[in-house]
C-alpha positions as CSV (number, residue, x, y, z in Angstrom):
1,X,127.3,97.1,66.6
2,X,129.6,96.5,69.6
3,X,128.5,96.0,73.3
4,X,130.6,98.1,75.5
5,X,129.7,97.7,79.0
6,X,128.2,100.6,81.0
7,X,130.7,103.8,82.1
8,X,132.8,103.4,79.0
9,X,133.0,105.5,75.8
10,X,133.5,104.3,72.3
11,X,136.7,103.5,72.5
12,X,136.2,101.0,75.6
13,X,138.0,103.3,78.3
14,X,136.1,103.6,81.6
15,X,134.3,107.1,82.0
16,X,134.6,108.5,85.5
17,X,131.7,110.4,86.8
18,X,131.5,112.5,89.3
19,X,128.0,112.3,90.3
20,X,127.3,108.8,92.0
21,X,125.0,106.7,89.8
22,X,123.5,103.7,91.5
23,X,122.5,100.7,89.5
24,X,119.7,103.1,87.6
25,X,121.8,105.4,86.2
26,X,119.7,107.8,88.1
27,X,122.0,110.6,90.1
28,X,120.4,110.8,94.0
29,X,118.2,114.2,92.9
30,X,116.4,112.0,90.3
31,X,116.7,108.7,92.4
32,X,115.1,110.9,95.9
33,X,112.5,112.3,93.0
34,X,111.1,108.8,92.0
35,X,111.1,107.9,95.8
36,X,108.8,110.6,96.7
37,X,106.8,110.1,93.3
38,X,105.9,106.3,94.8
39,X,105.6,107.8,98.6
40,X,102.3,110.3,97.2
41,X,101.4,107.3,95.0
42,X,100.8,105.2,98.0
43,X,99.0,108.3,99.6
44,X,97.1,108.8,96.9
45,X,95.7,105.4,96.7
46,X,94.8,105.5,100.8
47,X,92.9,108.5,100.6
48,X,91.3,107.5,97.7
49,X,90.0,104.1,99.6
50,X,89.3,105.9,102.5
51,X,87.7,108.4,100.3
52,X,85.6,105.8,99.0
53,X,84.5,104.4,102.2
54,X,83.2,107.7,103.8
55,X,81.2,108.3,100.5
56,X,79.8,104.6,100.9
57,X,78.6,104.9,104.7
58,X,76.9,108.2,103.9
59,X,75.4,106.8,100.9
60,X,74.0,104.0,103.7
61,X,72.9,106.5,106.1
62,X,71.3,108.7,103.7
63,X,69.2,105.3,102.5
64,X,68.2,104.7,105.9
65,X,67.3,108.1,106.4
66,X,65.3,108.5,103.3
67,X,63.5,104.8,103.0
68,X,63.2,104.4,107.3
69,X,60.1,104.2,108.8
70,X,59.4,107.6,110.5
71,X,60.1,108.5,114.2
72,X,56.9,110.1,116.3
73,X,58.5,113.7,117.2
74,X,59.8,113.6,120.8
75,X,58.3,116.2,123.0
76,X,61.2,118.2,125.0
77,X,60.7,118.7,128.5
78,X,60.4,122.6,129.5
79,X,62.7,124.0,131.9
């Protein structure tokens, strides 16, 4: 098996393409596709923490609310 280096064909001439590859490979529709893959990845992972933080504080409220020592009702003035 012989290494030929990348853009060239079995014969070891250089290939030209006409779509820019960067160093991926990728041309810029798949390279702009994995971008915005790891863009909702990130904004996946935030909403899932914040996610996880209103479900945590409502959790605590509900306890309070539930275990708490209860309030004498309030009488509302009458107007």
């Amino acid at each position: 098996m012989v290494w030929l280096p990348k853009g060239t064909n079995s014969s070891g001439r250089r290939v030209k393409s006409k779509i820019f590859r960067g160093k991926t490979g990728y041309n810029f529709l798949m390279i702009f596709a994995v971008f915005a893959m790891h863009i909702l990845e990130g904004m996946f992972f935030v909403g899932l923490v914040g996610s996880s933080v209103v479900v945590l504080i409502s959790f605590i409220e509900d306890g309070k609310e539930l275990f708490g020592e209860d309030e004498p009702a309030q009488s509302q003035p009458r107007a």
